[in-house]
C-alpha positions as CSV (number, residue, x, y, z in Angstrom):
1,X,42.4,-69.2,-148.4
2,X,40.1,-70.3,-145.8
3,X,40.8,-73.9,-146.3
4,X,44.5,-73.4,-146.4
5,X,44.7,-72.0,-142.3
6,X,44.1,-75.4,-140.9
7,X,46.9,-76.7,-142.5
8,X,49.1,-73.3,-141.6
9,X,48.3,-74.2,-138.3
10,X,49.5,-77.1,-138.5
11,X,52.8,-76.6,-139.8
12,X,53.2,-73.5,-137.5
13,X,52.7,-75.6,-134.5
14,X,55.2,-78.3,-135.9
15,X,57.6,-75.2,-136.4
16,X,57.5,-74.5,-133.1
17,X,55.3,-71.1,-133.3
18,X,53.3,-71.6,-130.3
19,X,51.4,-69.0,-128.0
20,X,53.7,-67.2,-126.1
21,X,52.0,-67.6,-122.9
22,X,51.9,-71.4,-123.2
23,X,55.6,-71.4,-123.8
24,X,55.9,-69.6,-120.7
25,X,53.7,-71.7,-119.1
26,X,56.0,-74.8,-120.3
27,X,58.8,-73.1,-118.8
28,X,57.5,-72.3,-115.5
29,X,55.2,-75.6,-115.1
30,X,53.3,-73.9,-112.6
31,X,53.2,-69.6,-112.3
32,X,51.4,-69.5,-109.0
33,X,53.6,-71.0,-107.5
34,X,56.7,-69.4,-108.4
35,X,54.9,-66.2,-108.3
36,X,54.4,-67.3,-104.7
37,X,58.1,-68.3,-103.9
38,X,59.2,-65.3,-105.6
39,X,57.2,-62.7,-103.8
40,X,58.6,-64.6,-100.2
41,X,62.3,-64.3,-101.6
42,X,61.7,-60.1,-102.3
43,X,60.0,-59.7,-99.2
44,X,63.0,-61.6,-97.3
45,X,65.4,-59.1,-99.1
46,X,63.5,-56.2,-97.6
47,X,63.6,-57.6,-94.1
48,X,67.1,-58.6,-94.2
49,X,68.2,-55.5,-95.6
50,X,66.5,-53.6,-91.8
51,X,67.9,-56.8,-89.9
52,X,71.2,-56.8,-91.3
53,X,72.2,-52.8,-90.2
54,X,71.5,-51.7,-93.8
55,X,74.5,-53.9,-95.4
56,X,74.5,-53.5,-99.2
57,X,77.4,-56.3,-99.1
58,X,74.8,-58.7,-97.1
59,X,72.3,-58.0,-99.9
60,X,74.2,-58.3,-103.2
61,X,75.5,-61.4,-102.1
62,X,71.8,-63.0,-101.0
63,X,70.6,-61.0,-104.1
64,X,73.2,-63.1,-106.3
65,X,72.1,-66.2,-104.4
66,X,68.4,-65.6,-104.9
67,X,68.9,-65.2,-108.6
68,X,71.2,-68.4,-109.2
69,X,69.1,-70.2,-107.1
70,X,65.8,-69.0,-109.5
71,X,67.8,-70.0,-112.4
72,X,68.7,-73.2,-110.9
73,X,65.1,-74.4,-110.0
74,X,63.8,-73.5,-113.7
75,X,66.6,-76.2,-114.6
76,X,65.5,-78.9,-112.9
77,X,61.5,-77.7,-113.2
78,X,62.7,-79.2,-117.1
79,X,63.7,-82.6,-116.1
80,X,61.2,-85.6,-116.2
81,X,61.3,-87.7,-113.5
82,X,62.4,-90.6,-115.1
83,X,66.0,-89.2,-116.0
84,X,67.2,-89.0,-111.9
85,X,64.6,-91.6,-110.2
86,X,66.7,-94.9,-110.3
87,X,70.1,-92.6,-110.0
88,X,68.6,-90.8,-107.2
89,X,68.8,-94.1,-104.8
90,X,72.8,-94.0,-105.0
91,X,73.0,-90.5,-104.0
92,X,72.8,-91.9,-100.8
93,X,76.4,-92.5,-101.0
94,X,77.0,-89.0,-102.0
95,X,75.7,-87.3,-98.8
96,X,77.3,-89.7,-96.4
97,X,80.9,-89.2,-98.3
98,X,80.1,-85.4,-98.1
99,X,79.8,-85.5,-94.2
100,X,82.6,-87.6,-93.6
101,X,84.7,-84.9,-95.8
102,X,83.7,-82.1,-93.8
103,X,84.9,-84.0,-90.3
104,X,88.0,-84.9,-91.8
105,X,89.1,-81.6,-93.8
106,X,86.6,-79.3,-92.1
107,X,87.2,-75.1,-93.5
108,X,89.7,-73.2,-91.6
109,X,88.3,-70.2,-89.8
110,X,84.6,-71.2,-88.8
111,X,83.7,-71.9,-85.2
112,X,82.4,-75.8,-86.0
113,X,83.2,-78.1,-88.5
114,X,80.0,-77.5,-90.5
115,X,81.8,-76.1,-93.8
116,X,83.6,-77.4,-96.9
117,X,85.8,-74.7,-98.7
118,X,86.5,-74.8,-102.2
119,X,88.1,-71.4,-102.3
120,X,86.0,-69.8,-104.6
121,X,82.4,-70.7,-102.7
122,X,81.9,-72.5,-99.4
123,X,79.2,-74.8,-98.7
124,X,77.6,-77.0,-95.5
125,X,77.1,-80.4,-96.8
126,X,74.4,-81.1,-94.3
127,X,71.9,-78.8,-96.3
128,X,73.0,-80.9,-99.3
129,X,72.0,-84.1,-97.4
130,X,68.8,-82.4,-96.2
131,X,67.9,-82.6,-99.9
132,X,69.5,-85.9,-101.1
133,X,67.8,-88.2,-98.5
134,X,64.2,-87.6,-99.0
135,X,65.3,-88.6,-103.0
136,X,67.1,-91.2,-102.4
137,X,65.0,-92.7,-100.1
138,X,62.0,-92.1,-102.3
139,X,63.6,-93.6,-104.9
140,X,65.1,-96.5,-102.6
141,X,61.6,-97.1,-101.3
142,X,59.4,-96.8,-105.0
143,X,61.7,-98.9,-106.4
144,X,59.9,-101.9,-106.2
145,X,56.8,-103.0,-107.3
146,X,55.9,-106.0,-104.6
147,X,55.6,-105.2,-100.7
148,X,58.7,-103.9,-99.4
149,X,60.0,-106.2,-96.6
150,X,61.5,-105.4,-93.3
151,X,65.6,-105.2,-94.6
152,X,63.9,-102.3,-97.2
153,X,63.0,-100.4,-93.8
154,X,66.4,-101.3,-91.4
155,X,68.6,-100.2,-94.3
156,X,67.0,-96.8,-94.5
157,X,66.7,-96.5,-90.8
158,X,70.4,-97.1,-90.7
159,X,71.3,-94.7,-93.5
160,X,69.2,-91.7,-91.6
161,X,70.8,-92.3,-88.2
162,X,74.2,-92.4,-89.9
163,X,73.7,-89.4,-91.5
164,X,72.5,-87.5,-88.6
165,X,74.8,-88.9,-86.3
166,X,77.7,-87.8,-88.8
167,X,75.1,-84.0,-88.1
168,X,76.0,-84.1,-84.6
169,X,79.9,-84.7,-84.5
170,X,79.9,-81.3,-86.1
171,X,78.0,-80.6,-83.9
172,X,74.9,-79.3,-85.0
173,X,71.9,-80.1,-83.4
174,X,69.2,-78.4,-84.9
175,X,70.0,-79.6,-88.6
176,X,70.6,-83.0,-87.4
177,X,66.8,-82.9,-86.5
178,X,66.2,-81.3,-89.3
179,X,68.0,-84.5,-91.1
180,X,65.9,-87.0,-89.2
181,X,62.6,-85.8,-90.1
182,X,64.0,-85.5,-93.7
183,X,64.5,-88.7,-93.9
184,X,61.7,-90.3,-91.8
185,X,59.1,-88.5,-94.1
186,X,59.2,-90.5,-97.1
187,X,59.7,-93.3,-95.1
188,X,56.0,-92.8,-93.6
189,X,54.8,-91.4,-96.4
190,X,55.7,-94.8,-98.1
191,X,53.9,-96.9,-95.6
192,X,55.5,-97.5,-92.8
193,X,53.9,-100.4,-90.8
194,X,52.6,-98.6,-87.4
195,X,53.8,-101.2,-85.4
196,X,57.4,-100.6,-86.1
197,X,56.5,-97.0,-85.6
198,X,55.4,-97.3,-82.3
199,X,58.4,-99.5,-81.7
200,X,60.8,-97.2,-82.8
201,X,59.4,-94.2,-80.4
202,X,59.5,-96.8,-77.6
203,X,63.0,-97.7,-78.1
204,X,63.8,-93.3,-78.5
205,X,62.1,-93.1,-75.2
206,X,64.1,-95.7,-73.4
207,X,66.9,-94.6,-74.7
208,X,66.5,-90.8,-74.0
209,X,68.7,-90.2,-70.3
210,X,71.5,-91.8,-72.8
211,X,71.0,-89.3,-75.7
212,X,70.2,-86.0,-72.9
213,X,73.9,-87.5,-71.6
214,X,75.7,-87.4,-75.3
215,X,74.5,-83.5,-75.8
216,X,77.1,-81.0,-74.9
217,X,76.8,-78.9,-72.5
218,X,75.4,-75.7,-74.1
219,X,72.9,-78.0,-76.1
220,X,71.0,-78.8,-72.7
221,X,71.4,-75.4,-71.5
222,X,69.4,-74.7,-74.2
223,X,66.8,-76.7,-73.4
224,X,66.4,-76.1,-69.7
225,X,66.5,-72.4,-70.5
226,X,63.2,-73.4,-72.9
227,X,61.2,-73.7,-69.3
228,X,62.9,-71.2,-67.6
229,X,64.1,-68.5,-69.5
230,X,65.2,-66.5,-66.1
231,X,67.5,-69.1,-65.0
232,X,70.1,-67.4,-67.3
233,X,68.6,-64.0,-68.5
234,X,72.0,-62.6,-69.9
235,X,72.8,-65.8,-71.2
236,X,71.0,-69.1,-73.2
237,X,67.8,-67.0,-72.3
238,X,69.1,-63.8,-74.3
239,X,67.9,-64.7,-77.5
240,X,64.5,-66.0,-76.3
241,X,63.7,-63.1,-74.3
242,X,64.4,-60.3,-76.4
243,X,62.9,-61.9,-79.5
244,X,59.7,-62.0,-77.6
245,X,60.6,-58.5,-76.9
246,X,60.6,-57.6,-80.1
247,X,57.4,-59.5,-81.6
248,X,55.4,-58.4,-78.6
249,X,56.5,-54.4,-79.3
250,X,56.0,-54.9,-82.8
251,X,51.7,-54.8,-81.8
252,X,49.1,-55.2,-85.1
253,X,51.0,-52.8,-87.6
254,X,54.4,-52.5,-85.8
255,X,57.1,-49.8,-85.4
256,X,57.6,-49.4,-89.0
257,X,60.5,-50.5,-91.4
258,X,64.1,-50.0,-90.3
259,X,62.6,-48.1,-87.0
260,X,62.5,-51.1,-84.8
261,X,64.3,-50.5,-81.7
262,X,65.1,-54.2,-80.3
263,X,66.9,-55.1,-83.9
264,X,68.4,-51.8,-85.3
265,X,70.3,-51.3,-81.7
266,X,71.7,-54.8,-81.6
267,X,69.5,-56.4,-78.9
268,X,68.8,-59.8,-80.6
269,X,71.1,-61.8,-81.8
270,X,71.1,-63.2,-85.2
271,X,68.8,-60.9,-86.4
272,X,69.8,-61.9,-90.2
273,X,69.2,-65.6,-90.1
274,X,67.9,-67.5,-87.3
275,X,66.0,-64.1,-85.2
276,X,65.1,-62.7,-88.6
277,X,61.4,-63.6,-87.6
278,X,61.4,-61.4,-84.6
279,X,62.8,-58.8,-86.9
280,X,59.5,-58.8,-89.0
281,X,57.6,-58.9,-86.0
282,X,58.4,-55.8,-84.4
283,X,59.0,-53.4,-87.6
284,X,56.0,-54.9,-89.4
285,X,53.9,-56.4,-86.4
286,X,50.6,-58.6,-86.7
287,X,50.1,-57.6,-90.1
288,X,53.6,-58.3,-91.5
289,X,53.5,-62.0,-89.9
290,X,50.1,-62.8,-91.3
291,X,51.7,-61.8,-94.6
292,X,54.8,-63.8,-94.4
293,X,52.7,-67.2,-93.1
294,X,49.5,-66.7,-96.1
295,X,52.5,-66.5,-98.4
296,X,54.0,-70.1,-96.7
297,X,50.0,-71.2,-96.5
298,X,49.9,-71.0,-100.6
299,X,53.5,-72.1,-101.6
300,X,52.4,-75.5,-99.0
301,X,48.9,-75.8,-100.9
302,X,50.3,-75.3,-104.3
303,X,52.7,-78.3,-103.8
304,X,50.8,-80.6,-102.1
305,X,48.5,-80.2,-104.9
306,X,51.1,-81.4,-107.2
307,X,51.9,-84.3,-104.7
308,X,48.5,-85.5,-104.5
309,X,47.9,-85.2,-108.4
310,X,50.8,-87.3,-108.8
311,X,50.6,-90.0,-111.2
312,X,53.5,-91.8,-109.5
313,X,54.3,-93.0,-106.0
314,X,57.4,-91.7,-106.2
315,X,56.2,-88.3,-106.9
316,X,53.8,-88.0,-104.5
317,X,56.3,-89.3,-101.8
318,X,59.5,-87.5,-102.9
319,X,56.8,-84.1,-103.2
320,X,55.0,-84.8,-100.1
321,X,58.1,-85.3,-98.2
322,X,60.2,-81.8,-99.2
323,X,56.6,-79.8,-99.2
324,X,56.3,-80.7,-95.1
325,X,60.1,-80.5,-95.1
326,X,59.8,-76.9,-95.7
327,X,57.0,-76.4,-93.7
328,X,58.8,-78.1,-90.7
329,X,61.6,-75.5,-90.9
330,X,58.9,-73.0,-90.9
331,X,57.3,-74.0,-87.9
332,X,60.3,-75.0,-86.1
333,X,62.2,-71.8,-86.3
334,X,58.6,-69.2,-85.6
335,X,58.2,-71.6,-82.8
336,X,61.9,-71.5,-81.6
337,X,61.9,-67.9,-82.1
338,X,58.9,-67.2,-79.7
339,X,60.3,-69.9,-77.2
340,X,57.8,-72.8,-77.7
341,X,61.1,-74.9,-78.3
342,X,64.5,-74.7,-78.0
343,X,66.7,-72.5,-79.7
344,X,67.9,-75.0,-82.5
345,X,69.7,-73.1,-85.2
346,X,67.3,-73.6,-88.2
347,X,67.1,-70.0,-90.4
348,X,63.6,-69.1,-92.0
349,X,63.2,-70.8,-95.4
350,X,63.8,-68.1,-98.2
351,X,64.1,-64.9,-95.7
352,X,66.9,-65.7,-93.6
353,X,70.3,-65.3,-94.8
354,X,72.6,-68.3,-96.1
355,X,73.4,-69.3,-99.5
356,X,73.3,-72.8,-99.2
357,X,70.1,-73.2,-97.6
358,X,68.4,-70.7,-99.9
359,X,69.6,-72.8,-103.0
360,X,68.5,-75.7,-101.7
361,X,65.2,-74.4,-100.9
362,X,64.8,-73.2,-104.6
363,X,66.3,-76.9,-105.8
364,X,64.0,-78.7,-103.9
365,X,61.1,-76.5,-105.5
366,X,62.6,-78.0,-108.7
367,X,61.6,-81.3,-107.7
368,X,58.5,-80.8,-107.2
369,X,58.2,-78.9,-110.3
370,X,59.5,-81.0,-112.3
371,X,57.2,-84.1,-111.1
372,X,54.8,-81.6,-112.2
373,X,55.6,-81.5,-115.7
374,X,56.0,-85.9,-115.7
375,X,52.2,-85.9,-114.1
376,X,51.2,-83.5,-117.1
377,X,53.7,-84.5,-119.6
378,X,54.6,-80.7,-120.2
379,X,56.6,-80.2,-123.5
């Protein structure tokens, strides 16, 4: 009998009868980190419940979101690499087709033209194309096995500034940034030559009285009220000032949950998407935001582990590029929200509320996962 369990091994293993815990494993490619993301996404359900006024409709339908968007990052965390790199270059075509759409038939009853209705779900297409350039451009860029040449570089240049150009007419500022660094990041993380680098922040220099000029009006309001918040108090420096309010009330353990003062009696606007931060501030305090940012610290390390163990360049420059595209909407909206920087209109990744951005989040967390399982060949 002894002799026969190697080869019951064997044909258990053929038949599929593996440990469970390493077919869990081969589902999940990598368990810390969507431990990680899925602590984050509870915890942001908890704060936006207290920053919402308690809505149970607000909830159910970021609940539902949360859960599709779970399922939906699994399902791409399956795919090898190989099966969307060379398709990923044409999406490219996708995302600018997508922006024109929404100019041109933009959804009835929204204050900008930011919002393509289907009827049964709505969707902005610039948090699609947030998603698609960094592929396609990794894709665009990896493509080639000799050194790329200066057309390679002008034609992605172009396709960014179209794209956030196509941002602004909507207008929407603070994603069209969002759009440019999106795209600009695999392009350095490719190799971009450093002189056309320093070239191209020369020529955004010189050509900076002209782009102050094509901002509307509340845009640079926005900005002067960023070093002078008293020069309009009940105005662009409302939000500013009493989120600062709220984070500085908050102290090292804060008021407690749903007791804060500043967000349950209305005084900051937003509260459930881009003020959600100052929210957590002041009903959590110190301790809260150290929580929420060691949380961001490990789902950043985890995935620019995967980036850097890549066995491809196009996985470590499609990873790198959405792992400090996340991060950049981290930092840009704790630092708009405590008046470092403008107010821009970028939500907290997984806490704030909004559909589309939280699934695209979660999908871009697919991504990387899945150039996980082509580094490790996960079957």
């Amino acid at each position: 009998m002894a002799r026969l369990r190697p080869l019951e091994h064997t044909l258990n293993t053929r038949l599929g009868e593996v440990p469970y815990s390493k077919k869990l494993s081969s589902i999940l490619v990598d368990i810390p980190l969507i431990l990680s993301l899925i602590v984050t996404l509870v915890f942001g359900l908890f704060i936006l419940y207290s920053a919402s006024g308690q809505s149970d409709l607000m909830i159910t339908r970021q609940g539902i979101y949360v859960i599709f968007g779970i399922i939906l990052m699994i399902s791409i965390a399956q795919l090898q690499a190989k099966t969307y790199q060379d398709m990923a270059t044409h999406l490219i075509w996708v995302a600018i087709s997508l922006l024109v759409i929404v100019l041109i038939f933009p959804a009835e009853g929204y204050k900008t033209n930011r919002w393509i209705d289907l009827g049964f779900i709505s969707f902005q297409p610039s948090e699609i194309v947030r998603l698609i350039l960094p592929l396609s451009i990794a894709s665009f860029l990896t493509r080639k096995r000799t050194r790329l040449l200066l057309k390679d570089w002008l034609i992605v240049i172009l396709a960014i500034f179209v794209c956030s150009f196509l941002v602004i007419k909507q207008p929407d500022l603070g994603t069209s940034i969002i759009i440019i660094i999106a795209g600009f990041l695999p392009v350095f993380l490719a190799g971009f030559p450093l002189f056309y680098l320093f070239s191209f922040f020369l020529i955004f220099f010189l050509m900076s009285p002209f782009l102050w000029g094509a901002l509307k009006e509340y845009q640079q309001q926005r900005i002067i009220t960023l070093f002078n918040p008293d020069v309009d108090p009940l105005g662009a420096g409302w939000n500013i000032s009493q989120s600062k309010t709220a984070i500085g009330s908050g102290g090292i353990s804060g008021k407690g949950y749903l007791e804060g003062t500043q967000s349950q009696l209305d005084f900051i606007p937003e509260s459930h998407s881009d003020f959600i931060f100052a929210v957590l501030g002041e009903e959590f305090g110190f301790i809260g935001i150290l929580f929420l940012i060691i949380l961001y610290a490990f789902i950043f390390y985890r995935s620019l582990k995967i980036a850097l163990n890549s066995k491809s360049e196009f996985g470590r420059v499609l990873v790198g590029s959405l792992t400090f595209i996340f991060m950049v909407y981290v930092f840009i909206n704790i630092l708009m929200v405590v008046g470092i920087i403008p107010v821009v209109g970028v939500p907290l990744p997984l806490i704030s509320q909004g559909g589309t951005s939280m699934l695209i989040h979660l999908l871009s967390f697919g991504f990387i996962l899945s150039i996980k399982r082509s580094n490790y060949d996960i079957n």
